[in-house]
DRENDRENGU-152402 format. One line per 10 residues: number of its first residue (from 1); their letters; for each residue x, z, y of C-alpha. Coordinates in nm, 4 decimals, decimal comma. Layout:
NUM	a	X Z Y ~ ...
***
This chain:
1	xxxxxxxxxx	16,0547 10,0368 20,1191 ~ 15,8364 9,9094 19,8678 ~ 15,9863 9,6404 19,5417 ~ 15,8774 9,5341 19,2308 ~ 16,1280 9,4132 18,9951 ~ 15,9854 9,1869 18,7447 ~ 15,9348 9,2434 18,3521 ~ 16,2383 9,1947 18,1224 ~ 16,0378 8,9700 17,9161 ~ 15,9639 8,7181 18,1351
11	xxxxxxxxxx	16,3214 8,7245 18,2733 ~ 16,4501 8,6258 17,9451 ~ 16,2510 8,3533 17,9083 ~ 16,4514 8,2012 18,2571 ~ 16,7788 8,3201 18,1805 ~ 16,7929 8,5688 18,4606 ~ 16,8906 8,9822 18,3918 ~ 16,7084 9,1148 18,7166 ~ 16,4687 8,9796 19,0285 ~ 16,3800 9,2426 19,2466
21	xxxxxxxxxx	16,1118 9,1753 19,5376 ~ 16,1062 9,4007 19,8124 ~ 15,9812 9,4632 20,1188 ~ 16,0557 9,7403 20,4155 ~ 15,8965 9,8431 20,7591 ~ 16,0400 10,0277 21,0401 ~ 15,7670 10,1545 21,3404 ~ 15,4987 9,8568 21,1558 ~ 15,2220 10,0348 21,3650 ~ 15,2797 10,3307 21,6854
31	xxxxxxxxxx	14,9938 10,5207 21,8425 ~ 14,9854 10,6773 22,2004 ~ 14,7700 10,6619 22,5272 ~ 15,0258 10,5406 22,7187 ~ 14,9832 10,1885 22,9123 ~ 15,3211 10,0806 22,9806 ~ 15,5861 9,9214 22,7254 ~ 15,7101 10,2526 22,5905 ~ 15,6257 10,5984 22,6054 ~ 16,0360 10,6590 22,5374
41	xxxxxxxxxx	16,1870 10,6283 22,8935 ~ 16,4938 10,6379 22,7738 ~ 16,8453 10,8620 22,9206 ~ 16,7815 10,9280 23,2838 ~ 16,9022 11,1278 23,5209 ~ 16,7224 11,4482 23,6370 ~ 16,6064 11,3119 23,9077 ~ 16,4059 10,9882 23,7426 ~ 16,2467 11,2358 23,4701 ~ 15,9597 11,0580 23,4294
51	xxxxxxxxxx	15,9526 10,7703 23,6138 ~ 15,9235 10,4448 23,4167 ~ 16,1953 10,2117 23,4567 ~ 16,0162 9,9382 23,2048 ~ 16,2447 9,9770 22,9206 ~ 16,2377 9,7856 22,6364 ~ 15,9270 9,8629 22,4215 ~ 15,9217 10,0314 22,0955 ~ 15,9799 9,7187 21,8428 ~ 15,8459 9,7083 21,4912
61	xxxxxxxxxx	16,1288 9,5926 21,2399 ~ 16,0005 9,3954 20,8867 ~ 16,2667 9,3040 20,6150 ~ 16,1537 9,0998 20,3130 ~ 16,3555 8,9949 20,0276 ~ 16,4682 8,9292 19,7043 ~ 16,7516 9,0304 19,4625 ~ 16,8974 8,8426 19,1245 ~ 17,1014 8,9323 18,9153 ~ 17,2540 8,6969 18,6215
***
């Protein structure tokens, strides 16, 4: 997670105690030399280890926001 909350000078100039900006990633960027949707093949039994059943692929999760206080 990365935020910047802005200066307290400015903030009193708009009435406002806090604004916070933030944003946070979850897997933004996965490397591997495999050609299918996921390397992950998710619970199987013994007898599917490693077969690829075309599970969902690894998915990249962004949250942006913003937090006030008055």
């Amino acid at each position: 997670m990365l935020g910047y909350t802005l200066p307290s000078e400015f903030l009193k100039t708009i009435k406002v105690d806090k604004i916070r900006f933030y944003v946070s990633a979850q897997n933004p960027v996965t490397w591997f030399k495999y050609n299918g949707f996921s390397p992950e093949l998710g619970n199987q039994s013994v007898s599917d280890m490693g077969i690829d059943n075309n599970v969902y692929p690894v998915s990249a999760v962004y949250n942006f926001g913003v937090n006030v206080k008055f």
